[in-house]
Residue, then its C-alpha position, 0 to 999 in steps of 0.5 A: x227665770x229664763x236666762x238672759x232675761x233681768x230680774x224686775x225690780x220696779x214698776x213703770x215702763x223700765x221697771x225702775x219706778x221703786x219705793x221712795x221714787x217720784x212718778x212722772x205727773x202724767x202717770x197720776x191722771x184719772x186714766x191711772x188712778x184707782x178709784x175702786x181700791x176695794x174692787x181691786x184688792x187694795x187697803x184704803x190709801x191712807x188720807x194724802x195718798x191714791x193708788x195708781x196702777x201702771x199693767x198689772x202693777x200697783x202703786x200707793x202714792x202720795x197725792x201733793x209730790x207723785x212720791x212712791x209709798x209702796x208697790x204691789x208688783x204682779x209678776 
């Protein structure tokens, strides 16, 4: 890593969106949520939950509170 520059921990626009975070509603509109999760790579969300992905960032959320489940951070 090039000095000066943080080590990323999250997703989102600050990188501060982690596991067990809320994501803002705006962020789990039809222009984020991943509706071909197999063409993407991902594992079928389990039933209450979506992918959403922010960049190159991917998110499993549960679908009633925006609550973050798991992350799949490119780098």
């Amino acid at each position: 890593m090039p000095p000066g520059q943080a080590k990323r921990m999250g997703a989102g626009p600050q990188h501060n969106w982690v596991k067990g975070s809320r994501v803002p509603s705006q962020y789990r509109s039809r222009h984020y949520v991943v509706s071909d999760w197999h063409g993407h790579g991902l594992k079928r969300p389990p039933h209450g939950y979506q992918w959403v992905q922010y960049g190159g960032d991917y998110l499993l959320i549960a679908v009633a509170t925006g609550v973050i489940a798991q992350l799949i951070l490119s780098y």
